[in-house]
PDB file of N, CA, C and O in Angstrom:
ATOM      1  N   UNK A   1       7.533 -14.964 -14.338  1.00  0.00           N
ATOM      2  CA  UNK A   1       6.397 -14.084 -14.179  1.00  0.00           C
ATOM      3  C   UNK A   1       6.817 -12.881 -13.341  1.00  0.00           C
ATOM      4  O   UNK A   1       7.316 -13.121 -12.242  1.00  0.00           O
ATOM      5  N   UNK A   2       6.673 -11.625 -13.729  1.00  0.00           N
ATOM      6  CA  UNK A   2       6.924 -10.304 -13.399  1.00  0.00           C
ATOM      7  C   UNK A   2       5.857 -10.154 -12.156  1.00  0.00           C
ATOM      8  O   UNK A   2       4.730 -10.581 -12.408  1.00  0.00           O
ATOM      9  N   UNK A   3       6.061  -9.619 -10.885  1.00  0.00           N
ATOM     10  CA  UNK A   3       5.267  -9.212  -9.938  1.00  0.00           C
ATOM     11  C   UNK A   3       5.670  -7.939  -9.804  1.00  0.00           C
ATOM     12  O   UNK A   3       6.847  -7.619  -9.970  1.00  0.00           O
ATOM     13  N   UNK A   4       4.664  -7.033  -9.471  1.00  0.00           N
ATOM     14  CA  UNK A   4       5.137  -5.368  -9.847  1.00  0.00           C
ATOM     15  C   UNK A   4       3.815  -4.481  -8.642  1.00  0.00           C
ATOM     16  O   UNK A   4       2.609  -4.552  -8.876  1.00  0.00           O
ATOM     17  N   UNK A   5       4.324  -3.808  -7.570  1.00  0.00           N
ATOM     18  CA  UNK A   5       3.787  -3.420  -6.601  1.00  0.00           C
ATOM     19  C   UNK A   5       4.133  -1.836  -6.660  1.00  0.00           C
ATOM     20  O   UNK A   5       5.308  -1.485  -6.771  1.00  0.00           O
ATOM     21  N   UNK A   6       3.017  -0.833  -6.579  1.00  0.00           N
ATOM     22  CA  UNK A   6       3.158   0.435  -6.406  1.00  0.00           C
ATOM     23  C   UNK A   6       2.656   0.996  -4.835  1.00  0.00           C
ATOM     24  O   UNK A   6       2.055   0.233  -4.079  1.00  0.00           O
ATOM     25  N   UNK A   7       2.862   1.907  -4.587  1.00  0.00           N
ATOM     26  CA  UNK A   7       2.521   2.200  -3.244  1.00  0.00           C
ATOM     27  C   UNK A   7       2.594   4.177  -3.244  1.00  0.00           C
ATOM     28  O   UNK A   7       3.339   4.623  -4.116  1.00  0.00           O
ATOM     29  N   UNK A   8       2.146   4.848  -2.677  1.00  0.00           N
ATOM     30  CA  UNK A   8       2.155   5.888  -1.986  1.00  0.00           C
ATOM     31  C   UNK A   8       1.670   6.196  -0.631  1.00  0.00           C
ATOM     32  O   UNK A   8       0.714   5.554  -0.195  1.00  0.00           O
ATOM     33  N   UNK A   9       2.250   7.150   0.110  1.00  0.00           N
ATOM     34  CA  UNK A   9       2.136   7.687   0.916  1.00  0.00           C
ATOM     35  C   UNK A   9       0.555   8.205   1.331  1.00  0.00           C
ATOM     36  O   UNK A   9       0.032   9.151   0.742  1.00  0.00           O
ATOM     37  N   UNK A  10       0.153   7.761   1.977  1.00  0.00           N
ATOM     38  CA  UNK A  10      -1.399   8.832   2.287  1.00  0.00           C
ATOM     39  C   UNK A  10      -1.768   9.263   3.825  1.00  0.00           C
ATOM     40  O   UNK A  10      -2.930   9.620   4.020  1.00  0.00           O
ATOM     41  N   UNK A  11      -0.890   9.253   4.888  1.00  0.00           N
ATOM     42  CA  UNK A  11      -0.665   9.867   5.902  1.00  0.00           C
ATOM     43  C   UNK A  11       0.514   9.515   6.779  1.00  0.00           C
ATOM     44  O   UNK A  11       1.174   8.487   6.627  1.00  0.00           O
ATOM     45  N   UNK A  12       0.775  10.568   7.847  1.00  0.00           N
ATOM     46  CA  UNK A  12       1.644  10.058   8.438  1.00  0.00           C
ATOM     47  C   UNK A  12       1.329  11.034   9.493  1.00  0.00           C
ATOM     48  O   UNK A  12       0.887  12.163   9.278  1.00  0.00           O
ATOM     49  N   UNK A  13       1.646  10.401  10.928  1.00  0.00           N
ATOM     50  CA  UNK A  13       1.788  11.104  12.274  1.00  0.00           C
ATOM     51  C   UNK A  13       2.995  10.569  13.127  1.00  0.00           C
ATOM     52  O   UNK A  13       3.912   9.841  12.749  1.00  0.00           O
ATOM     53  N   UNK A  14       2.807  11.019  14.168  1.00  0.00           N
ATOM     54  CA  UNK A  14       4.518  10.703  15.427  1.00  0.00           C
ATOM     55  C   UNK A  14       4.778   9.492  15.475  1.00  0.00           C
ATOM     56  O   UNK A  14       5.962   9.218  15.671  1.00  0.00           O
ATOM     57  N   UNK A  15       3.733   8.274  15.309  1.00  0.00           N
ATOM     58  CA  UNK A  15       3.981   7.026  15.592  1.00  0.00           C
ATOM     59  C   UNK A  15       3.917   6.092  14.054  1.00  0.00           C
ATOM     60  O   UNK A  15       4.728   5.224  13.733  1.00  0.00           O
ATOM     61  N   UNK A  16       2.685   6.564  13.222  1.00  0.00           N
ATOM     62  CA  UNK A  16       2.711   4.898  12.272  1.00  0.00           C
ATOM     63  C   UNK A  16       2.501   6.025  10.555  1.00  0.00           C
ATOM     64  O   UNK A  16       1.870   7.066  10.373  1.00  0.00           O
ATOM     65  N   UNK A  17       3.342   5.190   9.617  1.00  0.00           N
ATOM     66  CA  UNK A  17       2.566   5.766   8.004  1.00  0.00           C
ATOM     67  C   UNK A  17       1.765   5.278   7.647  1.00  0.00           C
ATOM     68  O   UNK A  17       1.960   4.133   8.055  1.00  0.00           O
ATOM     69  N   UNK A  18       0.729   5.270   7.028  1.00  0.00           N
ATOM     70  CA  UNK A  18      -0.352   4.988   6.123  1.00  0.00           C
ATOM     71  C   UNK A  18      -0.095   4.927   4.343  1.00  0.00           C
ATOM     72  O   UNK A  18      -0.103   5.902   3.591  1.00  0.00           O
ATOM     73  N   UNK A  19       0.097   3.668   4.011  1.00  0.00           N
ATOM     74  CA  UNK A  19       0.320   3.530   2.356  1.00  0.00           C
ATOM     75  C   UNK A  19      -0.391   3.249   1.974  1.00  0.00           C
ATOM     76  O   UNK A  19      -0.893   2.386   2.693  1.00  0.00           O
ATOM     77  N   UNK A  20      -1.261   3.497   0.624  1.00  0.00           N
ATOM     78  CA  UNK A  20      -1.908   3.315  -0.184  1.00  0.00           C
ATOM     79  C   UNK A  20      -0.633   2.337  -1.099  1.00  0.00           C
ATOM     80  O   UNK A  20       0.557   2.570  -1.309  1.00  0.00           O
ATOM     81  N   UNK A  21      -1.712   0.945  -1.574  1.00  0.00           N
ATOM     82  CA  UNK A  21      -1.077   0.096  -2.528  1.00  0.00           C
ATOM     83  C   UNK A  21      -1.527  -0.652  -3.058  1.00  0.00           C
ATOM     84  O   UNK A  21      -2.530  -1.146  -2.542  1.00  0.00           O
ATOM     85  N   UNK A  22      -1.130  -1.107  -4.201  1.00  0.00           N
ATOM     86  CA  UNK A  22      -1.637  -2.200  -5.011  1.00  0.00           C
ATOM     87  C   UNK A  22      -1.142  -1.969  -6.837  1.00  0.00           C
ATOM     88  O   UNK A  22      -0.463  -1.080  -7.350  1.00  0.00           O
ATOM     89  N   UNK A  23      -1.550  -2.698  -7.208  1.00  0.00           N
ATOM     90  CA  UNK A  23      -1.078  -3.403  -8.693  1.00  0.00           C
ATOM     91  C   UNK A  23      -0.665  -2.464  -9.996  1.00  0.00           C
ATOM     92  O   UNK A  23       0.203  -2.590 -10.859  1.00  0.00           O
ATOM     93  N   UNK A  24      -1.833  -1.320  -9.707  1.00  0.00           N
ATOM     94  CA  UNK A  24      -1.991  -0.463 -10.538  1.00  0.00           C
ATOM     95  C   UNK A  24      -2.357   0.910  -9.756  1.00  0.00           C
ATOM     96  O   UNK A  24      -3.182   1.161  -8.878  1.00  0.00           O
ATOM     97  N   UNK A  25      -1.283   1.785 -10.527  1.00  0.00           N
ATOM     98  CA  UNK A  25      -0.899   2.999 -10.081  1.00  0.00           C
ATOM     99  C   UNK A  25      -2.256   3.834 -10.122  1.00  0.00           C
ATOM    100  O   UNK A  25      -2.453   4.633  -9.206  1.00  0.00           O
ATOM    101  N   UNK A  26      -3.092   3.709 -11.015  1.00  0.00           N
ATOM    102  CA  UNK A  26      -4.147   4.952 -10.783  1.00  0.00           C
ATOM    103  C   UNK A  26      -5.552   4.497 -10.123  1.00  0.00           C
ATOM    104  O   UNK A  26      -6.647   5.047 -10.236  1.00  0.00           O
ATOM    105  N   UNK A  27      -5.246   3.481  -9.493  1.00  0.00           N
ATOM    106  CA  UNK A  27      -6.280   2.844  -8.672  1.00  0.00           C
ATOM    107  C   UNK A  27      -5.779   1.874  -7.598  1.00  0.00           C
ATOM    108  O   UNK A  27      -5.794   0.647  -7.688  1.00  0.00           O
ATOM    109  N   UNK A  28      -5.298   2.664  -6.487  1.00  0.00           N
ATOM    110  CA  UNK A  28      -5.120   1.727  -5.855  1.00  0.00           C
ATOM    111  C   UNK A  28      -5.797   1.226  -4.538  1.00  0.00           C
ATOM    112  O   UNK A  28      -6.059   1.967  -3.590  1.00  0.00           O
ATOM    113  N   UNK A  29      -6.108  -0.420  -4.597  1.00  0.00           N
ATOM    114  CA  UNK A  29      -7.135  -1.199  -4.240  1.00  0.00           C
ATOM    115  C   UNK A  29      -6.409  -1.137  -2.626  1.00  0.00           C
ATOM    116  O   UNK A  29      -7.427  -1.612  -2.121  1.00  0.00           O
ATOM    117  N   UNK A  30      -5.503  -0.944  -1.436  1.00  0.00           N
ATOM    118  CA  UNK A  30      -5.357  -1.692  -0.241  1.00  0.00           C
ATOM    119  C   UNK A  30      -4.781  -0.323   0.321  1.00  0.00           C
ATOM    120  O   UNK A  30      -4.594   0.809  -0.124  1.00  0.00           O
ATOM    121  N   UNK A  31      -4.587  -1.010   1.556  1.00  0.00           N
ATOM    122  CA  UNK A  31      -3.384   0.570   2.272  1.00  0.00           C
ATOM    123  C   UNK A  31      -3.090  -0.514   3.576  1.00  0.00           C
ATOM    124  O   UNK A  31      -3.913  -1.238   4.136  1.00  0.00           O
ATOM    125  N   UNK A  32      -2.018  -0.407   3.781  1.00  0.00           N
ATOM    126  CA  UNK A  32      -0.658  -0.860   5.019  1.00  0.00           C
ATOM    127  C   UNK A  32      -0.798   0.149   5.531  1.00  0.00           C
ATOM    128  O   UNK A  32      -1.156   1.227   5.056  1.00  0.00           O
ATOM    129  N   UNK A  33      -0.400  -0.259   6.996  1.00  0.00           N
ATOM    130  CA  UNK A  33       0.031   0.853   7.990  1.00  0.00           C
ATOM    131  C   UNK A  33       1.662   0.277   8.713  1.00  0.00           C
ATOM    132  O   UNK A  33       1.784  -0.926   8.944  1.00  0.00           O
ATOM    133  N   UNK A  34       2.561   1.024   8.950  1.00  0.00           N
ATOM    134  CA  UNK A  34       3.390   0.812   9.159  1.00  0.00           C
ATOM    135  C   UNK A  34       4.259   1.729  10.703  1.00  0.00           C
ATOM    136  O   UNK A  34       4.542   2.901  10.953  1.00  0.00           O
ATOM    137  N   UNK A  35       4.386   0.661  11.280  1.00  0.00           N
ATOM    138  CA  UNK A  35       4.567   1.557  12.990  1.00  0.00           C
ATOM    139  C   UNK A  35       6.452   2.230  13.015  1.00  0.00           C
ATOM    140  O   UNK A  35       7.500   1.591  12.922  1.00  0.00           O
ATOM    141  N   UNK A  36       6.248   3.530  13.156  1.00  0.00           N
ATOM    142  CA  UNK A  36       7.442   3.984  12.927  1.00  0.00           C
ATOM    143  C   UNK A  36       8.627   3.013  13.967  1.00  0.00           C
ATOM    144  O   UNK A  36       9.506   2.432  13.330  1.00  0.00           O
ATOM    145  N   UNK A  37       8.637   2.870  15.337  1.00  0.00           N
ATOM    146  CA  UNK A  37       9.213   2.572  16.342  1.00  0.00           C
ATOM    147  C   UNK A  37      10.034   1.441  15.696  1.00  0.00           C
ATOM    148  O   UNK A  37      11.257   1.576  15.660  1.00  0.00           O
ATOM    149  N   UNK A  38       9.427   0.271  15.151  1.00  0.00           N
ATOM    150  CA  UNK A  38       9.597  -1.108  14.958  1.00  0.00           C
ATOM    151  C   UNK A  38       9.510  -1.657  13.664  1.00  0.00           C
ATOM    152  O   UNK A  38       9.804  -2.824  13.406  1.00  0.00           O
ATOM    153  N   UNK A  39       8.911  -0.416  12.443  1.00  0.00           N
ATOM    154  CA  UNK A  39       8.736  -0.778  11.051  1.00  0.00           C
ATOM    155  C   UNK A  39       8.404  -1.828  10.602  1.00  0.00           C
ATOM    156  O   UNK A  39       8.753  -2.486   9.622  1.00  0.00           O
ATOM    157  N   UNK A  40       7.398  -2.007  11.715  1.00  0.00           N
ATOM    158  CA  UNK A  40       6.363  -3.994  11.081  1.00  0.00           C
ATOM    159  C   UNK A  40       5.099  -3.261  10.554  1.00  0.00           C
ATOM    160  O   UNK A  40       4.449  -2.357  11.080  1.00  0.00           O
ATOM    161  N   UNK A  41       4.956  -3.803   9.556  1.00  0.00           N
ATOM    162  CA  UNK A  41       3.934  -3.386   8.898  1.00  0.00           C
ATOM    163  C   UNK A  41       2.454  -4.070   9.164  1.00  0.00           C
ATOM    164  O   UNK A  41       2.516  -5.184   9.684  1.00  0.00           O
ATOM    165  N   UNK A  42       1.035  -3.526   8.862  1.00  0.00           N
ATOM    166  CA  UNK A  42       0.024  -4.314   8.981  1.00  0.00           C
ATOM    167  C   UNK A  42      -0.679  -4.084   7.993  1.00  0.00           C
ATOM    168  O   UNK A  42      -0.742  -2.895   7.679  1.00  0.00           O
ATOM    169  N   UNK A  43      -1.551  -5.197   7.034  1.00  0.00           N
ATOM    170  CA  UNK A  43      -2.576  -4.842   6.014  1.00  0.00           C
ATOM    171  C   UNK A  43      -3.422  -4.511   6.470  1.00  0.00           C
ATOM    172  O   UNK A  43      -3.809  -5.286   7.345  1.00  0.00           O
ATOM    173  N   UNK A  44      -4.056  -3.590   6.325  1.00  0.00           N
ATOM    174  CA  UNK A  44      -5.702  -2.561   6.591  1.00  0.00           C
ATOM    175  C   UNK A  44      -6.519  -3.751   6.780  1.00  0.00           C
ATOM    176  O   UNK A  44      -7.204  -3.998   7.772  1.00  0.00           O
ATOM    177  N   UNK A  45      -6.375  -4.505   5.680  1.00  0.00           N
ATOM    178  CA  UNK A  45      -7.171  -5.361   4.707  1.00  0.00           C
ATOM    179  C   UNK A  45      -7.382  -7.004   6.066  1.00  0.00           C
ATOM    180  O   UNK A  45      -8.283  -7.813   6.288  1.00  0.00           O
ATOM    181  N   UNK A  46      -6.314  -6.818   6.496  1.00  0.00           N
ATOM    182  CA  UNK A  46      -5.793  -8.242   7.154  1.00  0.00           C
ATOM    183  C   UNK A  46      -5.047  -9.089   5.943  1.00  0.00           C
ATOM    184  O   UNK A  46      -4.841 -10.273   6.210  1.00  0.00           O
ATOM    185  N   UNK A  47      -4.714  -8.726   4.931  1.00  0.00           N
ATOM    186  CA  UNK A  47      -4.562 -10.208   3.574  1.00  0.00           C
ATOM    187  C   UNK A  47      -2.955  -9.869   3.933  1.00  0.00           C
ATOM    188  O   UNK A  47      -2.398  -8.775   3.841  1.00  0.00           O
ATOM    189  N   UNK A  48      -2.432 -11.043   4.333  1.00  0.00           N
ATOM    190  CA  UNK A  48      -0.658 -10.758   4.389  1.00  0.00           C
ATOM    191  C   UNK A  48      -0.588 -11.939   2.985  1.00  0.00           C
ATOM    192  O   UNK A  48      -0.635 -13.169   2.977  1.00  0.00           O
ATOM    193  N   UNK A  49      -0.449 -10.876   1.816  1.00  0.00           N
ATOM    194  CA  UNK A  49       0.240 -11.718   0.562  1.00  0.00           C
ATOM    195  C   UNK A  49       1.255 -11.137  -0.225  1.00  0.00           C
ATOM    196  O   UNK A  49       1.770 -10.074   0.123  1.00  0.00           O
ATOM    197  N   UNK A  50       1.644 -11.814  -1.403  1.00  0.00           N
ATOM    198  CA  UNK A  50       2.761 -11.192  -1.622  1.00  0.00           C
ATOM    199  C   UNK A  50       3.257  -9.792  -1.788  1.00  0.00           C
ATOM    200  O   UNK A  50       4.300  -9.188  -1.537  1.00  0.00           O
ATOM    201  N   UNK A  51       1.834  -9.459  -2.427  1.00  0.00           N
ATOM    202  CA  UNK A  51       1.923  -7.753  -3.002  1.00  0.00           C
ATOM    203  C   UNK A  51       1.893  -6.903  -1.427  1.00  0.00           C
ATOM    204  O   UNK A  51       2.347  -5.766  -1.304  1.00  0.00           O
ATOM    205  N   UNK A  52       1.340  -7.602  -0.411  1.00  0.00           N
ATOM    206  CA  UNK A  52       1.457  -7.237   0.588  1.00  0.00           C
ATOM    207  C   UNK A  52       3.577  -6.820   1.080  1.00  0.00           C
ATOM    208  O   UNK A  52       4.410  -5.924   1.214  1.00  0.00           O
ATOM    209  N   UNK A  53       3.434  -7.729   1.117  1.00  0.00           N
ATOM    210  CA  UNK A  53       5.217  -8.150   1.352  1.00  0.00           C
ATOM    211  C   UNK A  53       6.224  -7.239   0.389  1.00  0.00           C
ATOM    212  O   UNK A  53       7.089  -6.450   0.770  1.00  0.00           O
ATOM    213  N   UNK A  54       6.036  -7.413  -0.294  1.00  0.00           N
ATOM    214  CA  UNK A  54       6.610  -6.576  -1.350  1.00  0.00           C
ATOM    215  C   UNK A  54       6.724  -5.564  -1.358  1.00  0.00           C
ATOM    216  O   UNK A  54       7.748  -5.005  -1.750  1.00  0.00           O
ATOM    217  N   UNK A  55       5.337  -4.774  -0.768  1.00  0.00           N
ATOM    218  CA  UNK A  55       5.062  -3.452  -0.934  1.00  0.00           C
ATOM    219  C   UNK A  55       6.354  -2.953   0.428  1.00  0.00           C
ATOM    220  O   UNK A  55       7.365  -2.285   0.212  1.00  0.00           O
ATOM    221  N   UNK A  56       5.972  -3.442   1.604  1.00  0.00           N
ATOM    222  CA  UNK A  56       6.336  -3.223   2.953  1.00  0.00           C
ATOM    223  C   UNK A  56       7.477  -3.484   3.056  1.00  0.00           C
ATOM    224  O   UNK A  56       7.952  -2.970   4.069  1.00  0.00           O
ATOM    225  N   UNK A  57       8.557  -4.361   2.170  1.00  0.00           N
ATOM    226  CA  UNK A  57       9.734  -4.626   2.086  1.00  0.00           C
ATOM    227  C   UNK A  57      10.577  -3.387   1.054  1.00  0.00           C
ATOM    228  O   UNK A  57      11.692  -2.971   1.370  1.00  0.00           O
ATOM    229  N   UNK A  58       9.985  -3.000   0.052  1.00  0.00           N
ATOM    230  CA  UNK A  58      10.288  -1.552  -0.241  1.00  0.00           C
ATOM    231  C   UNK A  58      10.156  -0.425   0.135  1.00  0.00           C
ATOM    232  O   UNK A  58      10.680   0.577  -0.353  1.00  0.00           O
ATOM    233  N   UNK A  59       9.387  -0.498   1.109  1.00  0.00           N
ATOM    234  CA  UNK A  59       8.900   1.018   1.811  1.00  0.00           C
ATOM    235  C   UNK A  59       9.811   0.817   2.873  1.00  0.00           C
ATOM    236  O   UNK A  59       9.964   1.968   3.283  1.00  0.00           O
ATOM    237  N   UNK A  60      10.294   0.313   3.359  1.00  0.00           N
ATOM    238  CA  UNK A  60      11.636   0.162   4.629  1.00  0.00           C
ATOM    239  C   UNK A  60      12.513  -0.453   4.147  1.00  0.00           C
ATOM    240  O   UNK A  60      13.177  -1.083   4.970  1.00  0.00           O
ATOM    241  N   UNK A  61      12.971  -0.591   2.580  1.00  0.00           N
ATOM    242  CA  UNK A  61      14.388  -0.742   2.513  1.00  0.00           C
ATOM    243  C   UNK A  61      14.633   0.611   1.924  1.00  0.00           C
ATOM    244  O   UNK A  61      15.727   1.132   2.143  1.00  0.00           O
ATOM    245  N   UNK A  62      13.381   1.494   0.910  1.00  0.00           N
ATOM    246  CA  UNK A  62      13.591   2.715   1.004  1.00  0.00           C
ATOM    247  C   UNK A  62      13.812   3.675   2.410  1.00  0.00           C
ATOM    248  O   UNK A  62      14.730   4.473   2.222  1.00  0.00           O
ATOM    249  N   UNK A  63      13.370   3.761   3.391  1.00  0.00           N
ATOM    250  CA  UNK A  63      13.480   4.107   4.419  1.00  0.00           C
ATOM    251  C   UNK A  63      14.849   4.162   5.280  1.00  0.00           C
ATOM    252  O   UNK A  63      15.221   5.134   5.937  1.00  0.00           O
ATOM    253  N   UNK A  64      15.599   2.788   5.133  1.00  0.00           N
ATOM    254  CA  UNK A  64      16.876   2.664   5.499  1.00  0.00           C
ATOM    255  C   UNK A  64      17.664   3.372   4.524  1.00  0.00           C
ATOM    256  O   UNK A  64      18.579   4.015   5.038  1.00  0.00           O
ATOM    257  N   UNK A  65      17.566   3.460   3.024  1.00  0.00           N
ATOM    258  CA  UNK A  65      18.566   4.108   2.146  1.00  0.00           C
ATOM    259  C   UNK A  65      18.641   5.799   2.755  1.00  0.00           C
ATOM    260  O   UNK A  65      19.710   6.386   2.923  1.00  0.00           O
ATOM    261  N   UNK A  66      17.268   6.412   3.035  1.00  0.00           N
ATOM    262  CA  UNK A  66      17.071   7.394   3.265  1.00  0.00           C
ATOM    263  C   UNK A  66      17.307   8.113   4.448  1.00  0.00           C
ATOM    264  O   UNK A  66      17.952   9.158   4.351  1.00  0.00           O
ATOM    265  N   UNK A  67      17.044   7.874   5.165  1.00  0.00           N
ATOM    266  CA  UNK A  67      16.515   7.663   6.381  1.00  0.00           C
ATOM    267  C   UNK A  67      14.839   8.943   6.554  1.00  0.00           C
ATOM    268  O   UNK A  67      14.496   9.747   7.421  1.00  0.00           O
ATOM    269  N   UNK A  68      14.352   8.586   5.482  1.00  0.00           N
ATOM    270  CA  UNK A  68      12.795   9.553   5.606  1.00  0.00           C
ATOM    271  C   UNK A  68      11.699   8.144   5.187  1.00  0.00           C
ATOM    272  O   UNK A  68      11.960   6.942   5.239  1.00  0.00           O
ATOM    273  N   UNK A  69      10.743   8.663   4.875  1.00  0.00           N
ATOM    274  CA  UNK A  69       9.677   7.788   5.269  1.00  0.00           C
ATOM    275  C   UNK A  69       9.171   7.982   3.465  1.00  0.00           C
ATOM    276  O   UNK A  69       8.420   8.950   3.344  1.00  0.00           O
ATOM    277  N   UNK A  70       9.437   7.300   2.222  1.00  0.00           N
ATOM    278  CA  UNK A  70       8.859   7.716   0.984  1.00  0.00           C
ATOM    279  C   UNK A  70       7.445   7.996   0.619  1.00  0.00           C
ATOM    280  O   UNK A  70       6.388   7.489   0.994  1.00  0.00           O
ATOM    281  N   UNK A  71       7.690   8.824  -0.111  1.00  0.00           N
ATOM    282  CA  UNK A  71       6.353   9.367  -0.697  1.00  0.00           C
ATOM    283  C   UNK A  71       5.481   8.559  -1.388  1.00  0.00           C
ATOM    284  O   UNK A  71       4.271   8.424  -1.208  1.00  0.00           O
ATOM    285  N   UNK A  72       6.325   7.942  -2.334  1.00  0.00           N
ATOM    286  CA  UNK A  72       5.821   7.033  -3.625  1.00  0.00           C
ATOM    287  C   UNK A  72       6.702   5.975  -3.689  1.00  0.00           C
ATOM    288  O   UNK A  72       7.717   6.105  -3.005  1.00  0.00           O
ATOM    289  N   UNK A  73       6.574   4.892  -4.376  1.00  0.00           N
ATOM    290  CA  UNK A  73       7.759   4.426  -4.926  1.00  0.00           C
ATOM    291  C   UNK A  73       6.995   2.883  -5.783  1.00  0.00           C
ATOM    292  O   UNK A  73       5.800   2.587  -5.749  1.00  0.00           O
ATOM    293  N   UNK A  74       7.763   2.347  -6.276  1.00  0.00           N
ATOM    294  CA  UNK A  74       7.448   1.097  -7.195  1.00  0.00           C
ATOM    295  C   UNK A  74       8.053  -0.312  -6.526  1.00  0.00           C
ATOM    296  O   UNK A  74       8.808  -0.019  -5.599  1.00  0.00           O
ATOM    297  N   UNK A  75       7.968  -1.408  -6.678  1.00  0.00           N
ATOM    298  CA  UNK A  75       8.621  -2.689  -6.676  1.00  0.00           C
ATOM    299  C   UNK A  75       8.603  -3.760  -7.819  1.00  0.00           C
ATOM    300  O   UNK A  75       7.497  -4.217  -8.109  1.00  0.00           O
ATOM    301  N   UNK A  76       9.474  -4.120  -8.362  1.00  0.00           N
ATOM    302  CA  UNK A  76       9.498  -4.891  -9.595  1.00  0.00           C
ATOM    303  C   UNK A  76       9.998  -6.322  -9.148  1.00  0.00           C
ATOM    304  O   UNK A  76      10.608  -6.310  -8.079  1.00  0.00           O
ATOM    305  N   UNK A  77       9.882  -7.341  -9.653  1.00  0.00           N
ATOM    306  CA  UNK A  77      10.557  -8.497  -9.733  1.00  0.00           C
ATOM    307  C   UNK A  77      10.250  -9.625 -10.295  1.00  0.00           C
ATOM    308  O   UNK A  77      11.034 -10.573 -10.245  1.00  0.00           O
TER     309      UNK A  77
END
């Protein structure tokens, strides 16, 4: 079974990003916040599940490739 997580960017300041995420790209249902210092992420929502995990594990392994904070990006698996 394919699990497939989209995410974008929807703010950012000196300390934490704000992602918009979830299942489907032109509606997306949740948003993470993510603390620059320490890159632990938190669900808005409180729900730590997979799409949760997923999302937050691509947005800081993009982050390490980069070293910037992504705009957009996908997760497949």
């Amino acid at each position: 079974m394919a699990a497939l997580v989209y995410f974008r960017k929807a703010s950012e300041d000196s300390n934490q990003v704000h992602y918009d995420f979830g299942d489907d790209p032109g509606n997306f249902s949740r948003r993470l916040t993510v603390a620059k210092d320490s890159h632990t992420s938190v669900a808005d929502d409180g729900r730590v599940d997979y799409t949760f995990l997923k999302a937050s594990r691509k947005i800081n392994s993009l982050r390490e490739e980069s070293g910037l904070w992504p705009e957009r990006g996908m997760s497949v698996s």
